[in-house]
Kinemage of the C-alpha trace (Angstrom):
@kinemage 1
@onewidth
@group {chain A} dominant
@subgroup {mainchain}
@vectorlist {calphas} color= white
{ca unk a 1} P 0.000 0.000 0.000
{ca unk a 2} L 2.648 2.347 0.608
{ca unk a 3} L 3.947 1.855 -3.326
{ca unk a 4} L 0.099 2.797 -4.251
{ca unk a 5} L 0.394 5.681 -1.821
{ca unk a 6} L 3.862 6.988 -3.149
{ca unk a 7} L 2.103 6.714 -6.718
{ca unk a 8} L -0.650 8.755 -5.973
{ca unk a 9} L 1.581 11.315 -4.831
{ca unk a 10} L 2.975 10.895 -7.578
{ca unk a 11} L 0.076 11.518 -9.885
{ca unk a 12} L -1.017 14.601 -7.461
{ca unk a 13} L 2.686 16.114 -8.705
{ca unk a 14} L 3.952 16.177 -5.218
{ca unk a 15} L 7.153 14.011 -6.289
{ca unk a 16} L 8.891 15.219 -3.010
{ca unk a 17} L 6.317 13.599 -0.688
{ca unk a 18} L 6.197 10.687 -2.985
{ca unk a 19} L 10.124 9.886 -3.054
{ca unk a 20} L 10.301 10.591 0.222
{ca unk a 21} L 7.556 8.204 0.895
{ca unk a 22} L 9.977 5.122 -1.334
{ca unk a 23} L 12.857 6.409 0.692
{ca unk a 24} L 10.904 5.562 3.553
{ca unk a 25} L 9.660 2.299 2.347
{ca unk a 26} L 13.076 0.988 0.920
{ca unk a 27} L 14.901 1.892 4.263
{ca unk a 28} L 12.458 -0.476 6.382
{ca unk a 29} L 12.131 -3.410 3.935
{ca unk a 30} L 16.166 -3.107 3.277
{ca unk a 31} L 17.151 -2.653 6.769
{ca unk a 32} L 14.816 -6.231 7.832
{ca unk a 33} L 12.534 -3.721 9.924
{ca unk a 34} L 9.631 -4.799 7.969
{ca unk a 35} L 8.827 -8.282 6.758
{ca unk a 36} L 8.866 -9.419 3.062
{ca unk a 37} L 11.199 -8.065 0.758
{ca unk a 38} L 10.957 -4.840 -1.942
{ca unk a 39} L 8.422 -5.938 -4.503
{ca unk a 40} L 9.033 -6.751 -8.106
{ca unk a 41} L 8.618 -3.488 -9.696
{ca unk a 42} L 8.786 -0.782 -6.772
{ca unk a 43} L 12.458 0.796 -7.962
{ca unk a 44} L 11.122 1.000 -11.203
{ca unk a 45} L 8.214 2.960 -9.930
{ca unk a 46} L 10.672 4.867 -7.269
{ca unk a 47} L 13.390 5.361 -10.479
{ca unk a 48} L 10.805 6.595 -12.594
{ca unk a 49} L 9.033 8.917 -9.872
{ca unk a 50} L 12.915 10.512 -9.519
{ca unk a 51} L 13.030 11.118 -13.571
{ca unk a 52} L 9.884 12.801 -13.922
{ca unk a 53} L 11.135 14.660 -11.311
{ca unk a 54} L 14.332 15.768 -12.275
{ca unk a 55} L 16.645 13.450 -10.353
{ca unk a 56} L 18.368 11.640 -13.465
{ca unk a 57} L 21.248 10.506 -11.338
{ca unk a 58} L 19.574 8.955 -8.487
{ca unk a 59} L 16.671 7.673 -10.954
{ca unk a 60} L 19.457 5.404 -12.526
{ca unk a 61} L 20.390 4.306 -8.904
{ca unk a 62} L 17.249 3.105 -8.785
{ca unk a 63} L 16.788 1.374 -11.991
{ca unk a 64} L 20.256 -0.515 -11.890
{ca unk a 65} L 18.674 -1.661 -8.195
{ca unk a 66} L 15.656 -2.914 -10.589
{ca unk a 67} L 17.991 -4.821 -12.864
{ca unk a 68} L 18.867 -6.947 -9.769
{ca unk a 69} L 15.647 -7.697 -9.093
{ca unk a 70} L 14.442 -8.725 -12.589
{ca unk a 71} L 16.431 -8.193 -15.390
{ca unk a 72} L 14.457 -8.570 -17.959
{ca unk a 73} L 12.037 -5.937 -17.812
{ca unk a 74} L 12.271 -4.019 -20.925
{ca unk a 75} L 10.235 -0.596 -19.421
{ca unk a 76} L 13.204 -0.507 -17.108
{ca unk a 77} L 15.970 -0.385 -19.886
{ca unk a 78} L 13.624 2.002 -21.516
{ca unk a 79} L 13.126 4.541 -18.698
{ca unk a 80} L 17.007 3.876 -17.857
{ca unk a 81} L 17.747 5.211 -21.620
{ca unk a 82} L 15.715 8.269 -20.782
{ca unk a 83} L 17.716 9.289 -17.638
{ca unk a 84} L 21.143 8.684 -19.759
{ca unk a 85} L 19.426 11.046 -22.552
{ca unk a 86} L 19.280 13.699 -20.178
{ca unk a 87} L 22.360 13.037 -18.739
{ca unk a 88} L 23.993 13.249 -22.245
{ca unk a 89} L 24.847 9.391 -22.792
{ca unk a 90} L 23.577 8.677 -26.080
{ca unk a 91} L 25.672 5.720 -26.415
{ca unk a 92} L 24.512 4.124 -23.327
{ca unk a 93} L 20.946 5.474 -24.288
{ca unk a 94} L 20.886 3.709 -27.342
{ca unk a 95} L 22.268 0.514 -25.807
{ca unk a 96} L 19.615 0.465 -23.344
{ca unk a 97} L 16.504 0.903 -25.683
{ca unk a 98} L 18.188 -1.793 -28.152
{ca unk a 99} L 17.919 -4.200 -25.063
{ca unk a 100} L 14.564 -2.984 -24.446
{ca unk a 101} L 13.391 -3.628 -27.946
{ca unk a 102} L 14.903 -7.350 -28.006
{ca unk a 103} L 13.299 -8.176 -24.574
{ca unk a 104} L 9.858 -6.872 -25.691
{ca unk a 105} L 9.907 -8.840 -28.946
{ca unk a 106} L 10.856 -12.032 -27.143
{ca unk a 107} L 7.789 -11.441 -25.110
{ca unk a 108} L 9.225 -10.046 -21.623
{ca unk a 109} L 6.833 -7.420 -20.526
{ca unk a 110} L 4.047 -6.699 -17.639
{ca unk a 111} L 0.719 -7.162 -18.965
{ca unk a 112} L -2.768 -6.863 -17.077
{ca unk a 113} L -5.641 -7.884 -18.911
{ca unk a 114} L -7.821 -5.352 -16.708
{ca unk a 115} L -5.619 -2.606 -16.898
{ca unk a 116} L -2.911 -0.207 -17.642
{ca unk a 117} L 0.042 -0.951 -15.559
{ca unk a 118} L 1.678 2.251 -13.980
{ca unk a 119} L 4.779 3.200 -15.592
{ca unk a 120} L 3.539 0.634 -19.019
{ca unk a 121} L 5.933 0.927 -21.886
{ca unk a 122} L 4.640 -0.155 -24.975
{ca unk a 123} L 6.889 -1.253 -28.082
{ca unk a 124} L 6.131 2.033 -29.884
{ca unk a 125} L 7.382 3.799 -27.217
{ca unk a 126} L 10.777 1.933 -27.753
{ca unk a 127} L 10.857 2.802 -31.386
{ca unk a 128} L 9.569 6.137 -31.345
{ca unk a 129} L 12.666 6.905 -28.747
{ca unk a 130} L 15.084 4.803 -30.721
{ca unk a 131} L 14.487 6.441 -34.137
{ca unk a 132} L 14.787 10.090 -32.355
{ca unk a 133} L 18.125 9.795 -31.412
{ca unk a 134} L 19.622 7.288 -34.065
{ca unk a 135} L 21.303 9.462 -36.758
């Protein structure tokens, strides 16, 4: 719930109360103080909250914590290539959306028959970004 609550923040653009509330959350499931561990997707959702905010640098923190968890997400290589972009790394940019593309065409991605999935990246998404900085 306090992922869903972060989001919402999110959505209501209060990013600071809504990284602050992952900060939070991450320091009590990391330091054992809470039970479980950090769920599947919750640094992408943290990384991407950080980008749309402005905080490239510590977005990618988050996403390279994401590639730990499951590697072959392609919306995290994608967002990851978006932080580089504005971090001038158009080489490591392009790298990650070329991984993105090859994991969403073998079929890695997060689908919900019901719904959109918060921070969904669909394939033209991939190629729109790919063709926009590829010369």
């Amino acid at each position: 719930m306090r992922i869903i609550e972060a989001l919402c923040y999110r959505q209501l653009n209060q990013a600071g109360k809504s990284i602050q509330l992952f900060e939070k959350y991450f320091e009590a499931k990391e330091s054992g103080k809470e039970p479980f561990g950090v769920g599947l997707y919750d640094y992408l959702h943290s990384g991407v909250t950080k980008y749309k905010a402005g905080y490239f640098e510590e977005s990618r923190l988050d996403f390279e914590k994401q590639f730990i968890a499951y590697r072959e997400l392609p919306d995290t290589y994608y967002y990851h290539a978006l932080a580089c972009l504005e971090l001038n790394e158009t080489v490591q940019a392009k790298l990650h959306l070329e991984k993105a593309k090859v994991l969403f065409l073998k079929g890695y991605r997060r689908v919900d028959p019901y719904t959109e999935v918060h921070d969904q990246v669909y394939f033209s998404d991939i190629e729109k970004k790919l063709k926009e900085i590829s010369p």
